[in-house]
Backbone bond lengths (Angstrom), bond angles and torsions (degrees), N, CA, C in turn:
res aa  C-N    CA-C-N  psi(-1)  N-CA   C-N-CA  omega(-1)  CA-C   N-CA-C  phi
1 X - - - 1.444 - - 1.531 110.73 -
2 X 0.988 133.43 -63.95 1.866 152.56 135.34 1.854 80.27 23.24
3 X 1.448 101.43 -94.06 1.454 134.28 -155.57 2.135 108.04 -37.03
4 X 1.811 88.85 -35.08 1.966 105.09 176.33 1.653 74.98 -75.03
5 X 0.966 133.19 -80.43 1.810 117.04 -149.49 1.647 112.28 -18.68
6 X 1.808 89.58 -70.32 1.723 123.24 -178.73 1.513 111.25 -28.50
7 X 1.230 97.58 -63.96 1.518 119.88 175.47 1.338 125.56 -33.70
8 X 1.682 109.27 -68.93 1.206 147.32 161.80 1.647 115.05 -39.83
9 X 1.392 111.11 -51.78 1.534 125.19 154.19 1.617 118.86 -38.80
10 X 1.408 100.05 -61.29 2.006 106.04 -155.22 1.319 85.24 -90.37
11 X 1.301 134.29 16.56 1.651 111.29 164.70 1.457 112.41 -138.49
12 X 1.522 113.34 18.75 1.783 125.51 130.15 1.365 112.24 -111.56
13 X 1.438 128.24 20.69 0.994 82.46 163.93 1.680 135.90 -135.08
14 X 1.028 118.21 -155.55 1.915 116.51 -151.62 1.527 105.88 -161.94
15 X 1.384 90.79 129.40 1.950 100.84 -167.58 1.601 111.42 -64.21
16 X 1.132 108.58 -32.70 1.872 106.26 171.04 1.461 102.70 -85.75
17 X 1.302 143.42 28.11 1.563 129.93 153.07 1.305 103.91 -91.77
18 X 1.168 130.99 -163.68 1.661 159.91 177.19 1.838 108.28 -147.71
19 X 1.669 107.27 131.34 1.611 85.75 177.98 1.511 84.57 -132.78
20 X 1.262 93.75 175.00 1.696 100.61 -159.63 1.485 95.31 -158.03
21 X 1.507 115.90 86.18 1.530 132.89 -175.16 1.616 116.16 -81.85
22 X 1.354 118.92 151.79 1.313 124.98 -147.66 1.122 108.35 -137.77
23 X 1.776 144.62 105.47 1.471 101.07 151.98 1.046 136.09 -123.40
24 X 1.220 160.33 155.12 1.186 153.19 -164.96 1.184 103.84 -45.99
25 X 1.650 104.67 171.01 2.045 113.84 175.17 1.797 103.10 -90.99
26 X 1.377 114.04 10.85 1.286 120.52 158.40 1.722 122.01 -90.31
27 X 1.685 105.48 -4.22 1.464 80.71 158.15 1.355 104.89 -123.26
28 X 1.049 105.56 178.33 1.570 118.13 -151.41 1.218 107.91 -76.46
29 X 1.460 142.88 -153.28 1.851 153.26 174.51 1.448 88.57 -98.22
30 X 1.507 132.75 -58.68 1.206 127.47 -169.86 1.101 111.37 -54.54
31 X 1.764 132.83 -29.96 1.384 114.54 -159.29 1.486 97.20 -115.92
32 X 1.190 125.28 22.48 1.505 144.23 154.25 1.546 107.05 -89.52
33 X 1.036 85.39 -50.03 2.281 86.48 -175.95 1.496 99.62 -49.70
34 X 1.969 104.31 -62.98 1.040 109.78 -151.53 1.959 96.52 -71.61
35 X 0.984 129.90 -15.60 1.628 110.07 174.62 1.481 116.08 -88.94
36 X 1.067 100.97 -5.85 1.629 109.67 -178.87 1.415 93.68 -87.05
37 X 1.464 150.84 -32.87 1.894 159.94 177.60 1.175 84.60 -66.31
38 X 1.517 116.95 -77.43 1.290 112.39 -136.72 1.746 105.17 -91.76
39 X 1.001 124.12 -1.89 1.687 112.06 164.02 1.825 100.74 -92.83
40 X 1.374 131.79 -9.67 1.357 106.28 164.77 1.375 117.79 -123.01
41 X 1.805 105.82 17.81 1.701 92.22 160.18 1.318 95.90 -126.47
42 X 1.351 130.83 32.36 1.767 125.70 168.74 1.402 110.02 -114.76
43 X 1.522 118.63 10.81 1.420 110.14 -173.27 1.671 99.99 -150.31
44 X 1.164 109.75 71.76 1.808 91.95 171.77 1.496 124.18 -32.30
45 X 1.105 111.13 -49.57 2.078 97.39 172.40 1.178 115.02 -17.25
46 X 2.221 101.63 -79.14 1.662 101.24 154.58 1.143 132.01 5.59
47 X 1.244 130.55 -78.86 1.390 127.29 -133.81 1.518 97.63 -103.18
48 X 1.640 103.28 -29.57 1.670 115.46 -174.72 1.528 101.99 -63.04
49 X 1.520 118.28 -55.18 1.561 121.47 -155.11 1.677 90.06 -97.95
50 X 1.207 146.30 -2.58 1.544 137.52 174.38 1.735 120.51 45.78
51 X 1.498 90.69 41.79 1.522 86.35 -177.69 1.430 105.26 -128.44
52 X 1.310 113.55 34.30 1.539 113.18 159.75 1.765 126.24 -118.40
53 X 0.914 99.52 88.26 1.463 118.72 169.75 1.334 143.24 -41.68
54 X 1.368 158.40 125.94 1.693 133.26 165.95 1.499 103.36 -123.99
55 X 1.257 116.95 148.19 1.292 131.00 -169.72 1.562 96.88 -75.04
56 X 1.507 126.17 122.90 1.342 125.73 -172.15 2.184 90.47 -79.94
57 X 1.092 126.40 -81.18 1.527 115.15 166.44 0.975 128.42 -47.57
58 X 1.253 112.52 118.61 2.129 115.11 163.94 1.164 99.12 -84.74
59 X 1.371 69.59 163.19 2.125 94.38 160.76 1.052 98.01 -124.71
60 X 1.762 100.47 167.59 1.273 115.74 167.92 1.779 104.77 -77.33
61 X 1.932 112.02 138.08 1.427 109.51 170.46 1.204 103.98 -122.38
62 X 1.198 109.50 152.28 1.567 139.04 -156.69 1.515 102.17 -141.43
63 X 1.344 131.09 143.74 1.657 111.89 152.84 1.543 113.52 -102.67
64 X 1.558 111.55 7.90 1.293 120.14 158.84 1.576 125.41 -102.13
65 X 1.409 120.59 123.48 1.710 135.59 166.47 1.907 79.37 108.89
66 X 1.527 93.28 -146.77 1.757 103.65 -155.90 1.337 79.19 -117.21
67 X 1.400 152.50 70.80 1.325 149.54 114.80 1.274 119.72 -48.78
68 X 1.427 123.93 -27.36 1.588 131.74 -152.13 2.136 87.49 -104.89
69 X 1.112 88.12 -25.19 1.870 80.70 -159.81 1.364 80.38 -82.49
70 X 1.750 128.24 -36.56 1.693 117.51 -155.24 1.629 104.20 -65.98
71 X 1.713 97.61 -34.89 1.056 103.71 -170.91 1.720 117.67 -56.58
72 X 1.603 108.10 -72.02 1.725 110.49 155.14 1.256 133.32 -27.02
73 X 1.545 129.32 -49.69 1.501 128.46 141.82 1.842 121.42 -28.02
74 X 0.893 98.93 -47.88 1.800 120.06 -167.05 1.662 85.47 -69.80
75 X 1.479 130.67 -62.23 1.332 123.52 -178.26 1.114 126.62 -72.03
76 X 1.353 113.29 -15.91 1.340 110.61 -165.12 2.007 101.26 -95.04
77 X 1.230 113.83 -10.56 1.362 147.79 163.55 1.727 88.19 -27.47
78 X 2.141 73.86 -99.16 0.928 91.15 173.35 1.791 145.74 -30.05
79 X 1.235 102.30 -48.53 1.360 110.00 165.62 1.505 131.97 -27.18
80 X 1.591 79.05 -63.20 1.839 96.59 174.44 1.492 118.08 -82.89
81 X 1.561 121.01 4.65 1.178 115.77 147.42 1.553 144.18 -68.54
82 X 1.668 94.93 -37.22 1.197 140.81 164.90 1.727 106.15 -47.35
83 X 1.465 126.83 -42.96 1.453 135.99 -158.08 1.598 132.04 62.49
């Protein structure tokens, strides 16, 4: 599953963006660790241009009530912490 993230990553992405990865409180610590390793030691771009991110807190996502907006708020937070 990890590997669809990775994937999903190196074929949007672009050295003048910023990405700022998310995952639900449905995946586990391990599969947070492990996408947080393996998107910045499987891609030198990564690590060169420093604009790939993971949200250290999840939320719970839902596509029902305002889970989805708390969630986007919560990143977009972040974002502008980021600069």
């Amino acid at each position: 599953m990890l590997t669809c993230y990775l994937r999903l990553l190196c074929a949007v992405y672009h050295p003048r963006n910023v990405y700022l990865l998310h995952l639900s409180t449905d995946g586990s610590e391990w599969e947070r660790d492990g996408l947080a390793k393996l998107s910045l030691l499987a891609v030198l771009a990564f690590r060169v241009f420093g604009n790939v991110h993971i949200v250290g807190k999840s939320n719970p996502n839902t596509h029902m009530g305002s889970t989805v907006l708390a969630a986007n708020l919560h990143a977009a937070s972040v974002m502008l912490k980021l600069g």
